[in-house]
C-alpha positions as CSV (number, residue, x, y, z in Angstrom):
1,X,-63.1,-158.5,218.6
2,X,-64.2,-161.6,219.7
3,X,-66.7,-164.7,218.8
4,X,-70.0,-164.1,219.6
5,X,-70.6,-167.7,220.7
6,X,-67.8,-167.3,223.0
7,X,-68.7,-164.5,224.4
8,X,-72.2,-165.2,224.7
9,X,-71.1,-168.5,226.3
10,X,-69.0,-166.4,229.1
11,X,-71.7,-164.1,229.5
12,X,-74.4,-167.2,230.1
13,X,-71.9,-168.6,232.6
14,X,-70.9,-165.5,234.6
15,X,-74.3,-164.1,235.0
16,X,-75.9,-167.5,236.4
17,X,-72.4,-168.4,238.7
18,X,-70.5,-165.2,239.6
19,X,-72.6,-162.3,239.5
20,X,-73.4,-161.3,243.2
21,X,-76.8,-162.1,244.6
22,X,-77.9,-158.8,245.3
23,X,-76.9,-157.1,242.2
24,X,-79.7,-156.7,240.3
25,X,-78.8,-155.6,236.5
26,X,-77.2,-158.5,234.1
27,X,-73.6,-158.8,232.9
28,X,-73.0,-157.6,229.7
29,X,-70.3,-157.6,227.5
30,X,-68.5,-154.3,228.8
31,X,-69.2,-154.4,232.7
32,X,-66.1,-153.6,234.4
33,X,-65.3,-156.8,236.3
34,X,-62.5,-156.2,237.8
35,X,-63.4,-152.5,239.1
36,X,-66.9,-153.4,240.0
37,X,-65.6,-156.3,242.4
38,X,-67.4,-158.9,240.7
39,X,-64.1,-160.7,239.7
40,X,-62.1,-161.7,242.6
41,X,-59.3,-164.3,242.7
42,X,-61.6,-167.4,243.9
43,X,-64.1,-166.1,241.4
44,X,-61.6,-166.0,239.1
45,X,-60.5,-169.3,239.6
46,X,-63.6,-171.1,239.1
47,X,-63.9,-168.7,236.0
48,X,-60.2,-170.5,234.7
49,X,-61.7,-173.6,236.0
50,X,-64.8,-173.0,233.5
51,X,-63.0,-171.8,230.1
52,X,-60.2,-174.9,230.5
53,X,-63.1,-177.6,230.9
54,X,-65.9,-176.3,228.9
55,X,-64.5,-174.1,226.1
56,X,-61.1,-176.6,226.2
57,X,-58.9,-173.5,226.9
58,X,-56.0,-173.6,229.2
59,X,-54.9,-170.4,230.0
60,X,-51.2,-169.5,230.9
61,X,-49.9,-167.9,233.7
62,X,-48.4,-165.0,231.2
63,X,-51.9,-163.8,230.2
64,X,-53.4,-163.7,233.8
65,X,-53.2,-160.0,233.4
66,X,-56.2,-157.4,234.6
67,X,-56.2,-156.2,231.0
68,X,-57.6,-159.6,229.9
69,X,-60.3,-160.2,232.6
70,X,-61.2,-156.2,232.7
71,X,-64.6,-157.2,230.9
72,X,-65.9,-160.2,229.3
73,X,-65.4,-159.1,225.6
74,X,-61.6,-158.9,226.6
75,X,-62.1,-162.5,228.3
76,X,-63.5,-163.4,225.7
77,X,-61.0,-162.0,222.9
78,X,-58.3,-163.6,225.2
79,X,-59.9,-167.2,225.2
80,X,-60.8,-166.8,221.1
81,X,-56.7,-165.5,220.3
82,X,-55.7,-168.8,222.6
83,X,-57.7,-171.5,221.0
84,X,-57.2,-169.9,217.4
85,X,-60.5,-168.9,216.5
86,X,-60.4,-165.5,214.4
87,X,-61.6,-162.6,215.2
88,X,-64.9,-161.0,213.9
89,X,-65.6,-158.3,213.2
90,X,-69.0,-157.4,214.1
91,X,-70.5,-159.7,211.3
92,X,-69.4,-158.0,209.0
């Protein structure tokens, strides 16, 4: 699972950047990116663009994979494993 402050950081970003105009609900955590058409490959550029200068995570091109951009709690999860923050679990 992954940090809350990184998620909550991706969530913050993606809802006031990349969420289209005209869609009315928020991102959350489990909205399908990918299949909804919110994440394209500019959009996910500018997305790589974001987590490598403000969360200070490069990501390689081995883990540009549609399983870790389906949602962002698997962004997330992805970003947390490649700077080495543990996981939580819940709060718990």
């Amino acid at each position: 699972m992954a940090d809350e402050k990184t998620e909550d950081k991706l969530l913050e970003f993606i809802n006031s950047t990349l969420r289209p105009k005209d869609m009315a609900d928020l991102i959350e955590a489990g909205t399908p990116l990918i299949e909804l058409g919110i994440l394209d490959s500019l959009k996910t550029a500018i997305l790589l663009n974001y987590i490598r200068d403000e969360l200070g995570v490069s990501v390689p091109p081995m883990q540009m994979v549609a399983s870790n951009f389906k949602d962002v709690r698997s962004i997330a999860a992805m970003v947390d494993a490649l700077s080495g923050i543990p996981a939580t679990d819940g709060g718990i």
